[in-house]
Backbone as ProteinMPNN parsed JSONL, in Angstrom:
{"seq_chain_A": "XXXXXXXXXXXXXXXXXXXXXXXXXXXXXXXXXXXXXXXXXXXXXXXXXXXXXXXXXXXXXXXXXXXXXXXXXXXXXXXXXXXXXXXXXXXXXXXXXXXXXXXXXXXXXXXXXXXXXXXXXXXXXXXXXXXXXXXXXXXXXXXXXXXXXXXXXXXXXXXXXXXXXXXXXXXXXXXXXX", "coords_chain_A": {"N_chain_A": [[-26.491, -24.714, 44.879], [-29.223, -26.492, 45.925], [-31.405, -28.219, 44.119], [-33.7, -29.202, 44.007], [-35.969, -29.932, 42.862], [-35.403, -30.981, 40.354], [-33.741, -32.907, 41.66], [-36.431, -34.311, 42.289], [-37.967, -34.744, 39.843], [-35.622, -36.544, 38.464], [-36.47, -38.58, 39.589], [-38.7, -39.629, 40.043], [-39.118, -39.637, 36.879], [-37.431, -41.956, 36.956], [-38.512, -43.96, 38.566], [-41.107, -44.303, 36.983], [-40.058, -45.093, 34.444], [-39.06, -47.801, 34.593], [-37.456, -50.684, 33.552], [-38.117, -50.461, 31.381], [-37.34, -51.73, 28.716], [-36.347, -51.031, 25.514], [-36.355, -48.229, 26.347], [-34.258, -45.295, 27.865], [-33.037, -43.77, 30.381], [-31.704, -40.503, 30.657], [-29.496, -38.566, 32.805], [-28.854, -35.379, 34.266], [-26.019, -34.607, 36.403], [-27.512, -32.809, 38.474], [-29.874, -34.305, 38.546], [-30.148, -36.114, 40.162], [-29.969, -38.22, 42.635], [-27.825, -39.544, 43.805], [-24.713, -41.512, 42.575], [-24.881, -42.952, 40.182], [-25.215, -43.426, 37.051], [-25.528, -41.046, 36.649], [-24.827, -37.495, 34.639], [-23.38, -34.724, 32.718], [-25.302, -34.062, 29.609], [-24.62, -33.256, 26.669], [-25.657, -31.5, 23.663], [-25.845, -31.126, 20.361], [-24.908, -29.15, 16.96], [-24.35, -31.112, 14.959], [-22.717, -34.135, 14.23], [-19.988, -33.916, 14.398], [-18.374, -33.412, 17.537], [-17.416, -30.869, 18.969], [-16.583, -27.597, 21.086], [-17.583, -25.663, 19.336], [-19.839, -26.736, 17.795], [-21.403, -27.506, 19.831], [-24.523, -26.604, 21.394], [-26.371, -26.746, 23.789], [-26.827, -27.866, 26.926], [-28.917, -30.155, 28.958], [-31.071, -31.05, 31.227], [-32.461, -33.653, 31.097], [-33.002, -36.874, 29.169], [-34.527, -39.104, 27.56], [-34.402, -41.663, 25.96], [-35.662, -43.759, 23.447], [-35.387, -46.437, 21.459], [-32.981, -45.893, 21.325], [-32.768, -43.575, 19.883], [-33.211, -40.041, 20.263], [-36.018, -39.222, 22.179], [-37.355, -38.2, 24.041], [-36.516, -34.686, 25.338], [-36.005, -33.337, 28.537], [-36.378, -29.905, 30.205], [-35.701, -28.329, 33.525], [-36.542, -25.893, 35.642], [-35.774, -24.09, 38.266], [-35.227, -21.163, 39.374], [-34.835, -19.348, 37.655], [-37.439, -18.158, 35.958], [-38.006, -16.681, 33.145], [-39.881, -15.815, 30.329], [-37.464, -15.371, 28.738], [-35.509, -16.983, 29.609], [-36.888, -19.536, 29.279], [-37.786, -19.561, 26.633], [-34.964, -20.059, 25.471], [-33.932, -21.846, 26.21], [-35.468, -23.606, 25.211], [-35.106, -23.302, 22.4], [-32.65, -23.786, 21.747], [-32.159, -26.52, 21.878], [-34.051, -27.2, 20.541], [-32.518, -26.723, 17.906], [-30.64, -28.448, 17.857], [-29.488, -31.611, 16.912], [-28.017, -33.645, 18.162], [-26.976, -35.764, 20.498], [-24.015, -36.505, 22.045], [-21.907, -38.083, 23.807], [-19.07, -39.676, 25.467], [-19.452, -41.664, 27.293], [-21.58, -43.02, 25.718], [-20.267, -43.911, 23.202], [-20.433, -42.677, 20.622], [-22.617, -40.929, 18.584], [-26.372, -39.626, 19.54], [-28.563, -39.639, 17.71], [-32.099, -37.001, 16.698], [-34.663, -38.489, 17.6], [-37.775, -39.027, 15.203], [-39.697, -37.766, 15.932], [-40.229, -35.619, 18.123], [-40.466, -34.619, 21.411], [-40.644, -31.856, 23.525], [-39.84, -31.258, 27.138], [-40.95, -28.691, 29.552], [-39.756, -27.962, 32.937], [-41.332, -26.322, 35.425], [-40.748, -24.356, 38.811], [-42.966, -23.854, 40.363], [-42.965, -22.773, 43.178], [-41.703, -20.201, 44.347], [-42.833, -18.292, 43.452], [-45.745, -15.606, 44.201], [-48.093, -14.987, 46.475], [-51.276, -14.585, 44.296], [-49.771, -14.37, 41.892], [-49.401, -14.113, 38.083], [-47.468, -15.701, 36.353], [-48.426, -18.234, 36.233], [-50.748, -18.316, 34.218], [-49.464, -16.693, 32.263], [-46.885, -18.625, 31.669], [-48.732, -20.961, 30.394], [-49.778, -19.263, 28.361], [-47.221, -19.46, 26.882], [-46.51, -21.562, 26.412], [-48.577, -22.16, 24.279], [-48.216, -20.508, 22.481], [-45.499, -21.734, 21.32], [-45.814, -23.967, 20.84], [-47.645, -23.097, 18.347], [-45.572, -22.216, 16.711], [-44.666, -24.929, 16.015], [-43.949, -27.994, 14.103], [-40.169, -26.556, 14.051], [-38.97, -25.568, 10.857], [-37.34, -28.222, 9.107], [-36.649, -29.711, 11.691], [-36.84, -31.623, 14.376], [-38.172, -31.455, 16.711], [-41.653, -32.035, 17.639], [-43.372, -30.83, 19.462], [-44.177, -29.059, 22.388], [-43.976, -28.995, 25.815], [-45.521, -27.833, 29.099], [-44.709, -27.894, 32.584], [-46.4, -27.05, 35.422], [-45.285, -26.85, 38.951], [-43.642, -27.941, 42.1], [-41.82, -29.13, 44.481], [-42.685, -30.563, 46.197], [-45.36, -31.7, 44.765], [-47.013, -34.171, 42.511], [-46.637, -34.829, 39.95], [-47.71, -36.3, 38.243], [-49.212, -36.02, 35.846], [-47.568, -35.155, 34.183], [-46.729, -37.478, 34.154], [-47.93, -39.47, 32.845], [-48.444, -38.401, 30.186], [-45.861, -38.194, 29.322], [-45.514, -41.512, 28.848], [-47.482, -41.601, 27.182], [-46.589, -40.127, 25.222], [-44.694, -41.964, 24.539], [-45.471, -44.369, 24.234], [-45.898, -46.401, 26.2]], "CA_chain_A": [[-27.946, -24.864, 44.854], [-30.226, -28.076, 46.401], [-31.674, -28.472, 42.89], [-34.665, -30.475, 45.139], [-37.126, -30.059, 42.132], [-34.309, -31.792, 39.234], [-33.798, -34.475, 42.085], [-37.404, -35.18, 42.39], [-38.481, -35.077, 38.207], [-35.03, -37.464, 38.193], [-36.658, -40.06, 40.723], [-40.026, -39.556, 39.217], [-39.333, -40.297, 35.713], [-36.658, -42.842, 36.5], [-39.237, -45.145, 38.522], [-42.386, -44.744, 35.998], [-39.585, -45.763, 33.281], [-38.178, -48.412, 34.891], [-38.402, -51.942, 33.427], [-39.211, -51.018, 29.783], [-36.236, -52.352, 27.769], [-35.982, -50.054, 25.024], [-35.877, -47.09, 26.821], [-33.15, -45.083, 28.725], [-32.805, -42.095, 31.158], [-30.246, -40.201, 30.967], [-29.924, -37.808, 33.635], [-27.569, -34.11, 34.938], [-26.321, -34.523, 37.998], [-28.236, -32.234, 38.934], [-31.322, -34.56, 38.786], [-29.255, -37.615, 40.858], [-29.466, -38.051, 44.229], [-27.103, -41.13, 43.703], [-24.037, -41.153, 41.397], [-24.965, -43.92, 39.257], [-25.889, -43.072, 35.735], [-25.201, -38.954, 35.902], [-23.556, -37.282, 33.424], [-23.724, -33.727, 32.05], [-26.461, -34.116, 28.802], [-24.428, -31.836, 26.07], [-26.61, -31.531, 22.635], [-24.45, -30.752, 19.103], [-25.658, -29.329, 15.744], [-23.856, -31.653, 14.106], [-22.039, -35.272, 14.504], [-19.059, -33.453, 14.995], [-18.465, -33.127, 18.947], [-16.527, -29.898, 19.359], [-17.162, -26.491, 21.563], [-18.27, -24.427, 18.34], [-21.082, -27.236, 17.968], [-22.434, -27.791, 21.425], [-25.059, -25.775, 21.526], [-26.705, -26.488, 25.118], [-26.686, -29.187, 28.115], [-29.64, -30.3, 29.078], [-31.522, -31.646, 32.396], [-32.479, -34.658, 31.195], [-33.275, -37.059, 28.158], [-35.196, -40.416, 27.273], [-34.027, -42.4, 24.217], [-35.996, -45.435, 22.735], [-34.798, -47.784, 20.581], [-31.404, -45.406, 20.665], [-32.582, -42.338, 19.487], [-33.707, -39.016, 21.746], [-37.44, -38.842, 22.163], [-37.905, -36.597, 24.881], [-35.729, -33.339, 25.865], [-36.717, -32.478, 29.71], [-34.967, -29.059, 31.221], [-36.311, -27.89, 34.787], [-35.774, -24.221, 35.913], [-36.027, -23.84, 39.518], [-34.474, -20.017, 39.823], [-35.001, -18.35, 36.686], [-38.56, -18.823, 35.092], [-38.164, -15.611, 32.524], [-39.731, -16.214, 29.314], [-36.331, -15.478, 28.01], [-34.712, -17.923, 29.775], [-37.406, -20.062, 29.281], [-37.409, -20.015, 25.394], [-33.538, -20.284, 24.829], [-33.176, -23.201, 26.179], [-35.881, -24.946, 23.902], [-34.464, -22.691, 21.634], [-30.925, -23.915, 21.559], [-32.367, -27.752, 22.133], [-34.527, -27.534, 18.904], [-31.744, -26.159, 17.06], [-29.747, -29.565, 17.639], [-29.705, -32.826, 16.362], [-27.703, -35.066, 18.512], [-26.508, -36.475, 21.785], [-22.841, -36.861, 21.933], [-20.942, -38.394, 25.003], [-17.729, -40.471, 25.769], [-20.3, -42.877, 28.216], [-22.119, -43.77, 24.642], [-20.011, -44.43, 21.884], [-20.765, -42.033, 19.32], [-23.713, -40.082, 18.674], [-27.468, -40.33, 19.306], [-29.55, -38.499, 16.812], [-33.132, -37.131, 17.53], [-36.023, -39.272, 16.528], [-38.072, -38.288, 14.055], [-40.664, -36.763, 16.49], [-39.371, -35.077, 19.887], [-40.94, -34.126, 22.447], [-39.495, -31.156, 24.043], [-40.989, -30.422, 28.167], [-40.179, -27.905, 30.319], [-40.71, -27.999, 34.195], [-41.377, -24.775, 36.049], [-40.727, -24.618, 39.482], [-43.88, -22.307, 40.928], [-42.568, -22.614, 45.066], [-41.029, -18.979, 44.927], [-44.188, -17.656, 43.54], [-46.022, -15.028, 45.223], [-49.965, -15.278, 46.245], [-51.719, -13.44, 42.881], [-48.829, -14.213, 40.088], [-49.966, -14.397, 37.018], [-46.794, -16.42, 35.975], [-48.728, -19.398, 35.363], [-50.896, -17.608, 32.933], [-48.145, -16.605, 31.183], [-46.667, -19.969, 31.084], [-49.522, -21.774, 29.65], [-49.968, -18.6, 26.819], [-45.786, -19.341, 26.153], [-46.58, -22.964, 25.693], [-49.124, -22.056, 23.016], [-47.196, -19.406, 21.359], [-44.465, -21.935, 20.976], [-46.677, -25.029, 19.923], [-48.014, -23.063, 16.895], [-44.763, -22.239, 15.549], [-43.552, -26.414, 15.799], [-42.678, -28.037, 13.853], [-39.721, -25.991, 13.114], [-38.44, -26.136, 9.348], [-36.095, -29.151, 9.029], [-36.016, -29.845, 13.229], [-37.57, -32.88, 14.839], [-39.168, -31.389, 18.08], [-42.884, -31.464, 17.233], [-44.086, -30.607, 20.118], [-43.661, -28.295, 23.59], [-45.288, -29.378, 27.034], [-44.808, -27.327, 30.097], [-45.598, -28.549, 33.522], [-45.28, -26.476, 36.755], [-45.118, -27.602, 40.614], [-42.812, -27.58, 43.059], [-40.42, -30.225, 45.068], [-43.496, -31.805, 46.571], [-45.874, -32.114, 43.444], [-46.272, -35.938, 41.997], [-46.444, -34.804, 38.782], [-48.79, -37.671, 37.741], [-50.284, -35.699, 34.465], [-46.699, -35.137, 33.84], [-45.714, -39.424, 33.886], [-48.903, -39.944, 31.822], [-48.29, -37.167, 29.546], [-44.45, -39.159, 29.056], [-45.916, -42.774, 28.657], [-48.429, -41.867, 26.213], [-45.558, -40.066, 23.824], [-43.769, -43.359, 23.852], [-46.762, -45.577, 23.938], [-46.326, -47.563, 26.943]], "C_chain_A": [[-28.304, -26.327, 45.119], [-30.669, -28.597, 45.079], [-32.918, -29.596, 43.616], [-35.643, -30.777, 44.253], [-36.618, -30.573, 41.131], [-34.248, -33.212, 39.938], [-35.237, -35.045, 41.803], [-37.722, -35.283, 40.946], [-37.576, -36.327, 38.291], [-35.82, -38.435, 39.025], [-37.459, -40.18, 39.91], [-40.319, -40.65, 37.582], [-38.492, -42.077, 35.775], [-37.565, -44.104, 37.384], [-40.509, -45.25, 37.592], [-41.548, -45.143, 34.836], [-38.895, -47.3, 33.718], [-38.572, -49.872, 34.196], [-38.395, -51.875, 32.164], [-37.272, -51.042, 28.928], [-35.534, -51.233, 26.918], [-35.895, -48.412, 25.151], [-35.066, -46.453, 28.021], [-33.738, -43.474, 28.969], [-31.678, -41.763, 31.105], [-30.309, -38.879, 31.963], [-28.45, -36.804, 34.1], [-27.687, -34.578, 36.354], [-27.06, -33.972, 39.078], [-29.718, -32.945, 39.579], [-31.002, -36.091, 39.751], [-29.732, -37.125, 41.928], [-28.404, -39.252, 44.397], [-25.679, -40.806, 42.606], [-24.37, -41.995, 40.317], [-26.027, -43.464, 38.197], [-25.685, -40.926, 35.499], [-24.487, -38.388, 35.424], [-24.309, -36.009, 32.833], [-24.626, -34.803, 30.461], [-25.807, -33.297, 27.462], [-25.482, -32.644, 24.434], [-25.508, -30.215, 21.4], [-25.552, -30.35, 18.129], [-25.585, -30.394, 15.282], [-23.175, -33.097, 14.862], [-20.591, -35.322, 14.991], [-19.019, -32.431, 16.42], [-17.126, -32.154, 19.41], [-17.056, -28.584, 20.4], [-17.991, -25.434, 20.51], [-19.332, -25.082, 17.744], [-22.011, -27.833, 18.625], [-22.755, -26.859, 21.972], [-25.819, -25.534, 23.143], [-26.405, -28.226, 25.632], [-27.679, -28.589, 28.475], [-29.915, -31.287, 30.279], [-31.532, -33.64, 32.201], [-32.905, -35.417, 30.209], [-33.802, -38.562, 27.937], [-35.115, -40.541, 26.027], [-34.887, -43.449, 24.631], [-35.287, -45.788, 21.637], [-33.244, -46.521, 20.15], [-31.75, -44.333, 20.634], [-33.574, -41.403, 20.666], [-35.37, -38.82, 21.47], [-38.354, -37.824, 22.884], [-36.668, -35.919, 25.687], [-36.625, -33.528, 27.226], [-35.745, -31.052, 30.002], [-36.585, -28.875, 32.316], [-35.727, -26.532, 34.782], [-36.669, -24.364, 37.064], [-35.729, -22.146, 40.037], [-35.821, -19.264, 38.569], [-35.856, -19.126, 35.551], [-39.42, -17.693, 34.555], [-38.642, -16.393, 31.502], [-38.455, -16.427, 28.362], [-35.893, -16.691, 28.227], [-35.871, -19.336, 29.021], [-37.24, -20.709, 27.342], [-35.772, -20.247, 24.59], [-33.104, -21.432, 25.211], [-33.806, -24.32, 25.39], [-35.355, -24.625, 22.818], [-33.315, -23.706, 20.878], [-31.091, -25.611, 21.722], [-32.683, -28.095, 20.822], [-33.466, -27.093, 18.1], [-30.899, -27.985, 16.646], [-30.095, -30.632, 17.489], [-29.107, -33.907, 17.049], [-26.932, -34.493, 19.986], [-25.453, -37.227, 21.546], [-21.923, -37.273, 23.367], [-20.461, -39.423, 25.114], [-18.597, -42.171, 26.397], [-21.244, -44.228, 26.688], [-21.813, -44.36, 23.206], [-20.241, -44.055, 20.519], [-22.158, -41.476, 19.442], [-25.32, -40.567, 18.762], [-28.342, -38.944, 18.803], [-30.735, -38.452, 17.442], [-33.605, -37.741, 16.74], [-36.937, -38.781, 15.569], [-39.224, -37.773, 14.597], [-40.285, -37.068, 18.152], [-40.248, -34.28, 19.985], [-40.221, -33.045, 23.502], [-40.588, -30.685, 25.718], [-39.876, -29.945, 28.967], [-41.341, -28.124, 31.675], [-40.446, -26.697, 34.879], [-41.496, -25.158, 37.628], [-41.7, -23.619, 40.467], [-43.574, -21.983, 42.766], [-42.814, -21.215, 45.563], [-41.898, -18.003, 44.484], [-44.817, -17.165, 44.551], [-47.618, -15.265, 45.18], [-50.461, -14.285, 44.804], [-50.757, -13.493, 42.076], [-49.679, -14.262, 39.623], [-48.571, -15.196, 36.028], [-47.447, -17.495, 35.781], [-49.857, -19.005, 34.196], [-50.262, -17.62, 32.063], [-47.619, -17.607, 30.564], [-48.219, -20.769, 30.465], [-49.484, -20.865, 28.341], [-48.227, -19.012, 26.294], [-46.038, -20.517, 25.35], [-47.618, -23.049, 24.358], [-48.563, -21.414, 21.999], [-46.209, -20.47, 20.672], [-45.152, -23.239, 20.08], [-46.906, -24.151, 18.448], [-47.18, -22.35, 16.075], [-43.847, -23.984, 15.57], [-44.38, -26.878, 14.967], [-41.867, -26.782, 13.946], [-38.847, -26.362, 12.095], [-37.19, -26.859, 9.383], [-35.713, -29.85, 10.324], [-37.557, -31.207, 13.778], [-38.478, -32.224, 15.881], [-40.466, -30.662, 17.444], [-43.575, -30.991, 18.216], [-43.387, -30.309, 21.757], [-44.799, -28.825, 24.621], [-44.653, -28.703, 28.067], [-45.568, -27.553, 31.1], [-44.681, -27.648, 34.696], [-45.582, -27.564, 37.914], [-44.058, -27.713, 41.563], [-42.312, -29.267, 43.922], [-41.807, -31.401, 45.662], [-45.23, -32.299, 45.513], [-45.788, -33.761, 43.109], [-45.954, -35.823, 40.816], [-46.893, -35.986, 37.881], [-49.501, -37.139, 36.13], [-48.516, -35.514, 33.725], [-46.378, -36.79, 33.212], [-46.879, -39.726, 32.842], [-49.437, -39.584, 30.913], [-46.863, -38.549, 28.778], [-45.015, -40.406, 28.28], [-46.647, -42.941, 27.163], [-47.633, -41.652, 24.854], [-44.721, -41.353, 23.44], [-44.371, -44.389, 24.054], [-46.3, -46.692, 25.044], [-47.404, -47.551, 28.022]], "O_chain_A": [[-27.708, -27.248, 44.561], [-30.166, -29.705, 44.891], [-32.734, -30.813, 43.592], [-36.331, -31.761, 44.524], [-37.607, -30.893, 40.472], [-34.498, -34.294, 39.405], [-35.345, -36.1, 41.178], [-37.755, -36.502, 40.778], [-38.222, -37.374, 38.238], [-35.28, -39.514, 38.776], [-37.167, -40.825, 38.904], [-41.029, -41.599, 37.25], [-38.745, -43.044, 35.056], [-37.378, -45.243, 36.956], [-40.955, -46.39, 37.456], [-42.261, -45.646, 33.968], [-38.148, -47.808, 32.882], [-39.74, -50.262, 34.214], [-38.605, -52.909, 31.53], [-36.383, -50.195, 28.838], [-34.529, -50.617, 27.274], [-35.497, -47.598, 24.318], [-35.155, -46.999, 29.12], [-34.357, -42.595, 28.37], [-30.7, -42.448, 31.403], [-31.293, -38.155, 31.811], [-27.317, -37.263, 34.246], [-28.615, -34.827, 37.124], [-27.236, -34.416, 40.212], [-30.425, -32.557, 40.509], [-31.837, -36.991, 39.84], [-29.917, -35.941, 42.211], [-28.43, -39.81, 45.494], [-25.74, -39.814, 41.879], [-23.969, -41.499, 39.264], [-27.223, -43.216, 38.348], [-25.719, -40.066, 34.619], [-23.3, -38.62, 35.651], [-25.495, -36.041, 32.504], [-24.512, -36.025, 30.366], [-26.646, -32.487, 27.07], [-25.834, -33.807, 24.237], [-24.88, -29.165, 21.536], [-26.7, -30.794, 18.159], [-26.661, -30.947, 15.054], [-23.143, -33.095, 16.093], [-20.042, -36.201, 15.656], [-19.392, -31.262, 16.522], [-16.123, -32.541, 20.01], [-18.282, -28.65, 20.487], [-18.833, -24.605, 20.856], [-20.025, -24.33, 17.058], [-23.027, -28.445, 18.297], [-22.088, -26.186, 22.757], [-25.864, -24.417, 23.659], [-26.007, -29.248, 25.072], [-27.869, -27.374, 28.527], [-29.166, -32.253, 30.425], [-30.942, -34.526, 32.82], [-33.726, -34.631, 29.735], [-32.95, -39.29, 28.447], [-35.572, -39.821, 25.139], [-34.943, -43.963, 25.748], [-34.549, -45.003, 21.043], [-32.688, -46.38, 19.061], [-31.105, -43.65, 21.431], [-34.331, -41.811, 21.547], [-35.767, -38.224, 20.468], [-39.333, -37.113, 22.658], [-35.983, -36.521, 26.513], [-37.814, -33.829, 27.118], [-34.517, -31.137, 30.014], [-37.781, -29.095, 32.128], [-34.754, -26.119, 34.151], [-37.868, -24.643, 37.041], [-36.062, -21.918, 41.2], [-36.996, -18.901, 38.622], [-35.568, -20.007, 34.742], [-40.588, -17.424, 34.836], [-38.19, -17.534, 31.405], [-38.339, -17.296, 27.498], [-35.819, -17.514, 27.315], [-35.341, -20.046, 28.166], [-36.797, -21.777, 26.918], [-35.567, -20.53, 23.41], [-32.128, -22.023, 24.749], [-33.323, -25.382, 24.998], [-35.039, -25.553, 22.074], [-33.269, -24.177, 19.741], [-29.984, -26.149, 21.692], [-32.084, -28.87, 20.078], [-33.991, -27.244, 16.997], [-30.695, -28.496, 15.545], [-31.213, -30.862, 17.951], [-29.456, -35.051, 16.759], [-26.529, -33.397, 20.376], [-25.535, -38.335, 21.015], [-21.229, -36.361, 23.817], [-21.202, -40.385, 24.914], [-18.387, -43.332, 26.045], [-21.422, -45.445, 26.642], [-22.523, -44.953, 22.393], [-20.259, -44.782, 19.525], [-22.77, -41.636, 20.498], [-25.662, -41.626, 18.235], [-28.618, -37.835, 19.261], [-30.989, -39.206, 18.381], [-33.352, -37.796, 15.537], [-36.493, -37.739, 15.088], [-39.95, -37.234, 13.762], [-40.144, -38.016, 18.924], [-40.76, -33.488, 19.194], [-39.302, -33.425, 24.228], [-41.651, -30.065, 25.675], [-38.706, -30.285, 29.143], [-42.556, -28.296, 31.774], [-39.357, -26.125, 34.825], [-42.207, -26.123, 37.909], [-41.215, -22.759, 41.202], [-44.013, -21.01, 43.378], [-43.531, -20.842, 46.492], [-41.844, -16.887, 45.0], [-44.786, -17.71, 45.655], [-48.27, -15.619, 44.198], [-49.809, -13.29, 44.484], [-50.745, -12.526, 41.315], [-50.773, -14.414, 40.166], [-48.819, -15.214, 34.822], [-46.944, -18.017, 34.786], [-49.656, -19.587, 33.13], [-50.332, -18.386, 31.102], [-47.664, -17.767, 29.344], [-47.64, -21.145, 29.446], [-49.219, -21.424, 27.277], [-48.059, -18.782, 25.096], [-45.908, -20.64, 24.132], [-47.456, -23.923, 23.506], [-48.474, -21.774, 20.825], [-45.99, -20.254, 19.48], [-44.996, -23.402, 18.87], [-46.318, -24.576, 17.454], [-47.555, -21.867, 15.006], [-42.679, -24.149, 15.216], [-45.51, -26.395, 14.897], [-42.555, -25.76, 13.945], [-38.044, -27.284, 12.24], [-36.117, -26.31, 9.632], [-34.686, -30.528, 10.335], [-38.741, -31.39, 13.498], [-39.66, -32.56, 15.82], [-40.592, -29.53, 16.978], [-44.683, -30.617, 17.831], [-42.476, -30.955, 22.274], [-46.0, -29.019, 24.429], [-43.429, -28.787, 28.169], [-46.795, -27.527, 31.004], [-43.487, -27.478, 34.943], [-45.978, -28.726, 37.814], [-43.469, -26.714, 41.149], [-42.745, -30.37, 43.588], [-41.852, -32.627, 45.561], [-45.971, -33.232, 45.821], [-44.814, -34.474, 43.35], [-45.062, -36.546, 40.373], [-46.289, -36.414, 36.897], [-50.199, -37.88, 35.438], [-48.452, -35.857, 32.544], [-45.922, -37.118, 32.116], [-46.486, -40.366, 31.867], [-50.536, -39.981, 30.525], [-47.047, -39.467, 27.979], [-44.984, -40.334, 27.052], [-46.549, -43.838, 26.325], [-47.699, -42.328, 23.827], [-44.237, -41.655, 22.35], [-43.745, -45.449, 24.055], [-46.358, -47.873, 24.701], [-47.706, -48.592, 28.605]]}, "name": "protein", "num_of_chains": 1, "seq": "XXXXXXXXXXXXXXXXXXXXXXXXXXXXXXXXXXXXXXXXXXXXXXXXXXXXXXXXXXXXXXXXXXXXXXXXXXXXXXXXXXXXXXXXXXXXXXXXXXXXXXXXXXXXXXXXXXXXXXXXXXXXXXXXXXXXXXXXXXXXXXXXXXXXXXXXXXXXXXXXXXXXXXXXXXXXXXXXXX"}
């Protein structure tokens, strides 16, 4: 797969972040067009980094001052509610960011931001898939918090490979106040 809508969010976010000190991209290859800086994303219950507590891998992730502040995934194929809620699912479930590149673990912050990007291209004239997605994103907002889990909050943004995604970067900025 081209993954043309992962490359462009990766460009996207990684020039409106660029510059600010305390914060990092981390990015799936998937969202590269470059090799520098890509690296599977995996996400653990726990501090212990084994297969029976790495619960998902994830598109893409922005730490400040260290810790994870915003979850992104993209879905370009498959944009089922199912799929759709298992992967915030299995995101909110976990607590940390574990990989070899960082030196031990990075917990989430104490308020995460979890967004999902929808890729509407393969949409037909008359869906009602974006309907839908906006009622998921409410459904899921007014059960966050959930009990004991950092991600307070769900944002879902569609568009397609040529989109700027400008309510998207100023949506981002504002959760981490720059």
């Amino acid at each position: 797969m081209n993954h043309s809508l992962h490359k462009k969010i990766g460009a996207v976010i990684d020039n409106a972040l660029k510059g600010h000190i305390q914060i990092r991209v981390i990015k799936d290859p998937a969202c590269c067009t470059d090799s520098h800086d890509k690296q599977h994303i995996p996400l653990f219950v726990s501090e212990v980094k084994n297969r029976s507590t790495r619960y998902c891998c994830v598109d893409l992730l922005i730490l400040q001052d260290d810790k994870i502040r915003i979850i992104i995934e993209i879905e370009e194929s498959d944009i089922k509610p199912t799929q759709i809620c298992g992967k915030f699912l299995t995101s909110a479930l976990s607590e940390y960011y574990i990989h070899d590149k960082d030196d031990g673990s990075k917990e989430m912050g104490k308020s995460v931001t979890f967004i999902q990007v929808l890729d509407t291209s393969k949409l037909k004239d008359r869906s009602v898939k974006e309907e839908q997605f906006l009622e998921l994103e409410k459904s899921i907002n007014k059960i966050l918090p959930l009990k004991g889990r950092p991600i307070c909050q769900y944002k879902l943004f569609v568009g397609k490979e040529k989109s700027e995604f400008n309510e998207m970067l100023i949506f981002i900025k504002k959760e981490l106040m720059i």
